[in-house]
C-alpha positions in Angstrom: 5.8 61.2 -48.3 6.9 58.0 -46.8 9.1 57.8 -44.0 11.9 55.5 -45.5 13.7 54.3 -42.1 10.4 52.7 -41.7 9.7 51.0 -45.0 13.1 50.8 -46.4 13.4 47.0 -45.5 16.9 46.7 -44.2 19.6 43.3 -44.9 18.1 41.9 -41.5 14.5 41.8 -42.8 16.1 40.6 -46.1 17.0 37.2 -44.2 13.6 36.3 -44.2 12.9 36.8 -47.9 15.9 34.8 -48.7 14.4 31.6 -47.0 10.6 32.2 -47.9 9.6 29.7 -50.6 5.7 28.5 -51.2 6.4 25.5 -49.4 7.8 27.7 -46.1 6.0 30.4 -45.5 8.3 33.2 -43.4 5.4 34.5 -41.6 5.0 34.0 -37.7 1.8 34.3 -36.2 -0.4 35.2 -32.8 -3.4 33.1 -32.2 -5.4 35.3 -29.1 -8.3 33.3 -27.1 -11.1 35.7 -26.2 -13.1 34.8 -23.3 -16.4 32.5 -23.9 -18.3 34.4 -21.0 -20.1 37.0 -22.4 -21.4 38.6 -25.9 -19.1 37.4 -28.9 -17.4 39.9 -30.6 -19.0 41.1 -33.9 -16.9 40.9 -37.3 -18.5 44.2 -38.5 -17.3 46.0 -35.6 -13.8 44.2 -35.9 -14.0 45.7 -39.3 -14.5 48.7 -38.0 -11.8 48.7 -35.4 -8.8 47.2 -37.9 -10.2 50.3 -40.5 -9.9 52.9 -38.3 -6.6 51.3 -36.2 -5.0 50.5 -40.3 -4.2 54.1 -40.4 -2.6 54.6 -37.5 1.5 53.5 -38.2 2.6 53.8 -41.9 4.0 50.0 -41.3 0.6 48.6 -41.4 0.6 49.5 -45.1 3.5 47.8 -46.2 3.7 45.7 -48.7 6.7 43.6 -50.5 6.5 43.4 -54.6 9.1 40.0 -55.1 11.9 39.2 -52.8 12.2 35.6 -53.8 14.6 35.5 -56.9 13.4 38.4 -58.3 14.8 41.6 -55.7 11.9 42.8 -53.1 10.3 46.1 -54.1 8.9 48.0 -51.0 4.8 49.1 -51.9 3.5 51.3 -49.7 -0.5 51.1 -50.0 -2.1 54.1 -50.0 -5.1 52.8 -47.9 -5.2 49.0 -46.4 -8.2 47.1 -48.1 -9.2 45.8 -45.0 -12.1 43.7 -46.5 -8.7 41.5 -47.9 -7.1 41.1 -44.7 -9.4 40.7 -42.3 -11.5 36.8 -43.0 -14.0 35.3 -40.8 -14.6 31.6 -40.5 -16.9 29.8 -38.2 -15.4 26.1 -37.0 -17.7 23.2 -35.8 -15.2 21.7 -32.8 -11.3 22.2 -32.0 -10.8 19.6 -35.2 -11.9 22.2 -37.1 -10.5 24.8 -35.5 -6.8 22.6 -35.6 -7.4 22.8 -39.1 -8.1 25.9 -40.4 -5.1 27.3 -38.1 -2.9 24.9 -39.6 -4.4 25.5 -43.2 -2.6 29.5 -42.6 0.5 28.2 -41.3 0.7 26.6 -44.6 -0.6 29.9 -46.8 1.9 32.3 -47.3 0.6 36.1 -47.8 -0.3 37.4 -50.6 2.2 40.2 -52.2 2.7 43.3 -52.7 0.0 43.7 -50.8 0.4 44.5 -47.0 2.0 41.7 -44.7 -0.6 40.7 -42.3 -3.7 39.3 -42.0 -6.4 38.7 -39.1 -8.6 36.0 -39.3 -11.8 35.6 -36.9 -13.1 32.2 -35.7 -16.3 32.0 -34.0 -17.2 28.8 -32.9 -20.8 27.1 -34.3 -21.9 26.1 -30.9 -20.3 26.7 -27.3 -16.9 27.8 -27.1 -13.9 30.5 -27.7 -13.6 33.0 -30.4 -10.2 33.1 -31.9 -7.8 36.0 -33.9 -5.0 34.6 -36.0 -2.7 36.8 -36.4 -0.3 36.7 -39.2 2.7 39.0 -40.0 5.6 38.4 -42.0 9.0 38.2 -40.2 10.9 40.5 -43.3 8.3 43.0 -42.2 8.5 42.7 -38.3 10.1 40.1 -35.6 8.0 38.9 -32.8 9.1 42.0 -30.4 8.2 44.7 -32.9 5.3 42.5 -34.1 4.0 44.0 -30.6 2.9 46.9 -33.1 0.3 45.3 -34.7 -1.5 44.6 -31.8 -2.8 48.1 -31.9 -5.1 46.7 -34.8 -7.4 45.3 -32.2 -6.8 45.9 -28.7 -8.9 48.0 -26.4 -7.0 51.5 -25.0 -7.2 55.5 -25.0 -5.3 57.2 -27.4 -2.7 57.4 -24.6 -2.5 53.6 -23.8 -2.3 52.8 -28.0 0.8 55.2 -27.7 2.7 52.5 -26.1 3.0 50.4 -29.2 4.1 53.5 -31.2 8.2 52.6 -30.4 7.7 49.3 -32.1 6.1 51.1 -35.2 7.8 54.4 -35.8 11.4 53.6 -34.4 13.9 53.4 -37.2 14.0 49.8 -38.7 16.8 48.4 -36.9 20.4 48.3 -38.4 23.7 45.8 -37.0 25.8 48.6 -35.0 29.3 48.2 -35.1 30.9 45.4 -33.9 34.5 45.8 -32.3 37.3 43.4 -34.4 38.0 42.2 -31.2 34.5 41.5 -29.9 33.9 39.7 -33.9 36.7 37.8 -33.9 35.8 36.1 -30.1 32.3 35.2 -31.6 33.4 33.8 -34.5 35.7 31.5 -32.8 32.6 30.7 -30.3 30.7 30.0 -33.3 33.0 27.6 -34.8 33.3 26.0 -31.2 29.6 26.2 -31.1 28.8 24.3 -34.2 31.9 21.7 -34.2 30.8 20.2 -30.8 27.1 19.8 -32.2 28.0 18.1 -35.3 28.6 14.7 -33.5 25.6 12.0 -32.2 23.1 13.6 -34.3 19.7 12.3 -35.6 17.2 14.8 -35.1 14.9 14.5 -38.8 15.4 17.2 -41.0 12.7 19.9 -42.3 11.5 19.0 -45.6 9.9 20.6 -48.3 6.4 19.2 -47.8 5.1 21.9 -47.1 3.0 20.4 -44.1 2.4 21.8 -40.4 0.9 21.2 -37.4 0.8 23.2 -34.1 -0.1 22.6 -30.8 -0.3 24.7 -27.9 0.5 24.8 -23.6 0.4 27.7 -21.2 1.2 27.7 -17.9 1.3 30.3 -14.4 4.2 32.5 -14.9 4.7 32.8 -11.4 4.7 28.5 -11.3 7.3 29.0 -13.7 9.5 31.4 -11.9 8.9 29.4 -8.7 10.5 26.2 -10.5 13.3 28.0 -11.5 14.6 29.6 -8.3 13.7 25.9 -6.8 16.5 24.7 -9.0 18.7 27.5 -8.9 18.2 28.7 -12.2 16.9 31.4 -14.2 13.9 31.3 -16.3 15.9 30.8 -19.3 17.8 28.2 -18.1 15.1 26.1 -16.6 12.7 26.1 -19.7 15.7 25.1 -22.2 16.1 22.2 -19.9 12.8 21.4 -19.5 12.5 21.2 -23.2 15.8 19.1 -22.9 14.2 16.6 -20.9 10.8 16.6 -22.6 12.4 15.7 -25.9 14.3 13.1 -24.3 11.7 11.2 -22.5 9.8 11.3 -26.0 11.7 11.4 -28.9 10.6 11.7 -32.6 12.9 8.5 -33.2 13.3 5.1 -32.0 17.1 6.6 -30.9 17.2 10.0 -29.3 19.7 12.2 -30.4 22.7 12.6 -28.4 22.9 16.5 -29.3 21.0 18.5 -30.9 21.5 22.0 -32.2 19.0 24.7 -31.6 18.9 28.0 -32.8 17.9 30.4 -29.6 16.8 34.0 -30.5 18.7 36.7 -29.1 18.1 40.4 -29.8 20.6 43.0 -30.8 18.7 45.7 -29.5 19.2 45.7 -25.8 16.7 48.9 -25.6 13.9 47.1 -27.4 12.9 50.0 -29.5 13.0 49.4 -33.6 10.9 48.7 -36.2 11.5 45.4 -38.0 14.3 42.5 -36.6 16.7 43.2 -34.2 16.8 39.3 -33.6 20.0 37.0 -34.3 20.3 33.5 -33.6 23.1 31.9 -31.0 23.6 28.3 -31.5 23.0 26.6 -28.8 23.7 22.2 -28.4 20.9 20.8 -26.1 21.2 16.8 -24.5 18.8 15.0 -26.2 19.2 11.5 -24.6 19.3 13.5 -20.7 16.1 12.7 -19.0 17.9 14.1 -15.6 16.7 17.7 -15.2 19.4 18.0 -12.4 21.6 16.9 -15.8 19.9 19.0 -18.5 20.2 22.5 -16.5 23.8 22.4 -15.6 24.4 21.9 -19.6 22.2 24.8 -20.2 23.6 26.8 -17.9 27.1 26.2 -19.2 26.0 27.1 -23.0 24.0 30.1 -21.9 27.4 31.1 -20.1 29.1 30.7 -23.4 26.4 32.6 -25.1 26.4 35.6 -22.6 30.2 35.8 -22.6 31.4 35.4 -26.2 28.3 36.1 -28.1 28.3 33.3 -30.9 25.3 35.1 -32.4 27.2 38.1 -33.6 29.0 35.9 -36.5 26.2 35.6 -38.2 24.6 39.4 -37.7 23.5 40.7 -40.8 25.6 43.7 -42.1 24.3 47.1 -41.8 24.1 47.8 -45.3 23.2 46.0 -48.1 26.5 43.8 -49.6 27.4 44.6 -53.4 26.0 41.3 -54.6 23.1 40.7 -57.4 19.6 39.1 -55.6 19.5 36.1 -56.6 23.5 35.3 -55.5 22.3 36.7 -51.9 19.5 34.3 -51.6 21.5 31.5 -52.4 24.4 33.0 -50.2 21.4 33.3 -47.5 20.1 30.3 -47.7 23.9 28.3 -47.9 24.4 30.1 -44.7 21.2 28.3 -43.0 22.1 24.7 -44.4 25.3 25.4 -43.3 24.6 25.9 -39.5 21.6 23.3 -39.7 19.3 23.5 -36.8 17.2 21.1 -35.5 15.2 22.3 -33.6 14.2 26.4 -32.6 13.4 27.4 -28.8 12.3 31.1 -28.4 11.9 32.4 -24.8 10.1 35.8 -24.8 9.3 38.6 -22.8 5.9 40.2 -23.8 5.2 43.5 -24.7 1.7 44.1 -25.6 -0.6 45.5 -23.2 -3.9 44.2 -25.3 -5.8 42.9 -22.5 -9.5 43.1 -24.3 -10.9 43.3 -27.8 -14.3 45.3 -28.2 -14.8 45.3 -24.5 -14.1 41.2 -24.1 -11.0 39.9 -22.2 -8.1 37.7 -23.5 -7.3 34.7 -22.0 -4.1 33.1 -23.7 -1.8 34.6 -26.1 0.4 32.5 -28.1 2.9 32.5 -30.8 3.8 30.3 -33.2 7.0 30.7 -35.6 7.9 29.8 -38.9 10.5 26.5 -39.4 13.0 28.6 -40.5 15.4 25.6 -41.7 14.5 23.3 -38.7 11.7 21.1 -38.7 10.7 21.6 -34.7 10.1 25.3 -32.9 9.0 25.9 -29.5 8.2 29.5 -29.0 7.1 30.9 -25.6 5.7 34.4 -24.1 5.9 35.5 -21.0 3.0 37.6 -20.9 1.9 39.1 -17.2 0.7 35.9 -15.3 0.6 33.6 -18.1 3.0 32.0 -20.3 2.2 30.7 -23.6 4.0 27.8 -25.6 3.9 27.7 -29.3 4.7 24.6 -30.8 5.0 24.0 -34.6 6.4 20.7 -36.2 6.4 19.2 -39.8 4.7 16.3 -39.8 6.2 14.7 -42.3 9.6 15.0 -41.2 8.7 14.3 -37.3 5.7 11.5 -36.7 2.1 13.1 -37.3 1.2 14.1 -33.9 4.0 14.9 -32.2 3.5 18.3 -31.2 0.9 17.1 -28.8 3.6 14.4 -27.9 5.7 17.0 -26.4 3.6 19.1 -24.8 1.9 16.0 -23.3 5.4 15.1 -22.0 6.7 18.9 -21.4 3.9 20.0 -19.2 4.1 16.6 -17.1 7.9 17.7 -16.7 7.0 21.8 -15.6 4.8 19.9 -13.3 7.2 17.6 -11.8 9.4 20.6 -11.7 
């Protein structure tokens, strides 16, 4: 018997099945670093491990039958074939590795079967073992994804309890929203998205298909100490920082003069659900403001905006499913993204796995990297104990090739500076 609050996927989840196409994959994705000192891990016991950890939480066997024009089925496997979602590649250098990373980011998952996959890269020489992680956001947003860490990480039954919340909580639901309250966030959303319609020229996500990634991580407690240097919070000095980054190196000859992100924020204050509580607030960053003095006092001013009227409500998915056929949803669905057209996506993090080691070897960096969900630029970060981790996926051919690297070249000179 199958506990349907679980794998009942609910009209938040469904927003991710409205946008997935072949050519953009709506899965998001963890790419953990082991440390190089030491014995390498060995795929059969990783095998091992992800068998005996697949049986653990119900949601590790779910699966999605359609859900593009045809409506999604929920499958619920009776056993995960682990041998079909757990790979193992070797890589010669980071080239390689750059590669076959990017090669997933391009590959959506395979349906109905269940919505991850683990893949293994052990280097051919000296170097780091990888796990690429891979999840599909209808199934799970980042903060729940914190469940499927219990496929690998080290703990006692007691410590492997703590990802239970994000795997046996009820999948999450829009409460109620006062008329009053709607009607304020609506109006801030309209606000919101007149003012960013102006100056412009950020490229726009295309349907090549294409990715690259590139990754930064930095102290957490460097991070914090920027912050309070600048009389901000950690929030408001990393939107800023990306502000001036983008500015100092833009895709285009022109920067833009604004340009509209699309900043997670979730509806589940208590952090406890199974599948997305997360809703997006738009958000208008400078994008010609190479003043960091500049860039944070216009991100604390929309942050304020955010925290008082709550834009992101507006666009909250209902609780339950509206009375419309499939196919007019998806096209409602994905209307509604073109309509609020993002540029770029900035997700700020906390972390709440407490994976520290896999089969008795340490992890050194943690990163995740999100699906261009209708922009063509994301910058995701965790804060993860004393590190945090920057994410940073592009299409290439809507932005120059390379310019992943470009920002963080020019983003960790500016946390530096900072």
């Amino acid at each position: 018997m199958t506990d349907a609050s679980v794998t009942t996927l609910t009209p938040s989840d469904h927003t991710y099945l409205y946008l997935d196409t072949e050519s953009s994959p709506m899965h998001w994705a963890m790419l953990l670093e082991l440390s190089a000192d030491g014995a390498q891990v060995n795929i059969g016991d990783v095998r091992d491990r992800v068998r005996e950890r697949s049986e653990l939480f119900e949601l590790f066997r779910l699966g999605i039958d359609g859900g593009r024009w045809r409506r999604p089925r929920e499958v619920v496997a009776e056993k995960v074939d682990v041998d079909r979602h757990l790979a193992a590649a070797e890589y010669a250098d980071a080239a390689e590795l750059r590669q076959r990373v990017t090669a997933l980011l391009e590959t959506p998952l395979p349906r109905p079967q269940p919505m991850w996959h683990i893949t293994l890269f052990t280097p051919a020489g000296d170097g780091s073992q990888y796990f690429m992680l891979r999840v599909h956001h209808a199934v799970s947003d980042g903060i729940a994804g914190a469940a499927f860490a219990a496929l690998l990480a080290d703990g006692t039954p007691e410590e492997l309890a703590g990802f239970e919340r994000f795997a046996t909580s009820p999948r999450f639901r829009t409460p109620e929203i006062e008329p009053e309250v709607l009607k304020e966030a609506k109006a801030a959303f309209a606000a919101q998205h007149a003012a960013g319609k102006s100056g412009r020229n950020w490229p726009k996500l295309t349907t090549s298909g294409r990715r690259e990634y590139a990754l930064y991580s930095a102290s957490t407690r460097d991070v914090r100490r920027a912050a309070k240097a600048h009389g901000a919070s950690v929030h408001e000095f990393l939107l800023a920082a990306i502000g001036r980054a983008i500015s100092i190196a833009p895709p285009g000859s022109e920067p833009a003069e604004i340009i509209r992100v699309t900043l997670p924020v979730t509806n589940d204050p208590q952090f406890r659900h199974t599948g997305n509580a997360v809703i997006v607030t738009p958000l208008n960053l400078a994008g010609n403001e190479t003043d960091l003095g500049r860039q944070l006092e216009r991100c604390k001013s929309e942050l304020a905006i955010v925290e008082k009227r709550r834009p992101e409500l507006a666009s909250a998915a209902p609780a339950r499913e509206p009375g419309l056929p499939w196919v007019l949803r998806r096209i409602t669905g994905g209307a509604a993204m073109k309509y609020m057209g993002p540029d770029i996506h900035v997700g700020i993090n906390p972390g709440f796995s407490r994976a520290r080691s896999v089969l008795g070897t340490p992890i050194v960096e943690l990163s995740a990297l999100s699906p261009l969900v209708g922009y063509s630029f994301s910058v995701t970060s965790l804060i993860l104990g004393n590190r945090t981790s920057f994410g940073v996926v592009a299409d290439p051919v809507s932005l120059p090739e390379g310019y992943a690297d470009t920002f963080v070249k020019h983003f960790g000179q500016v946390l530096r500076e900072a």
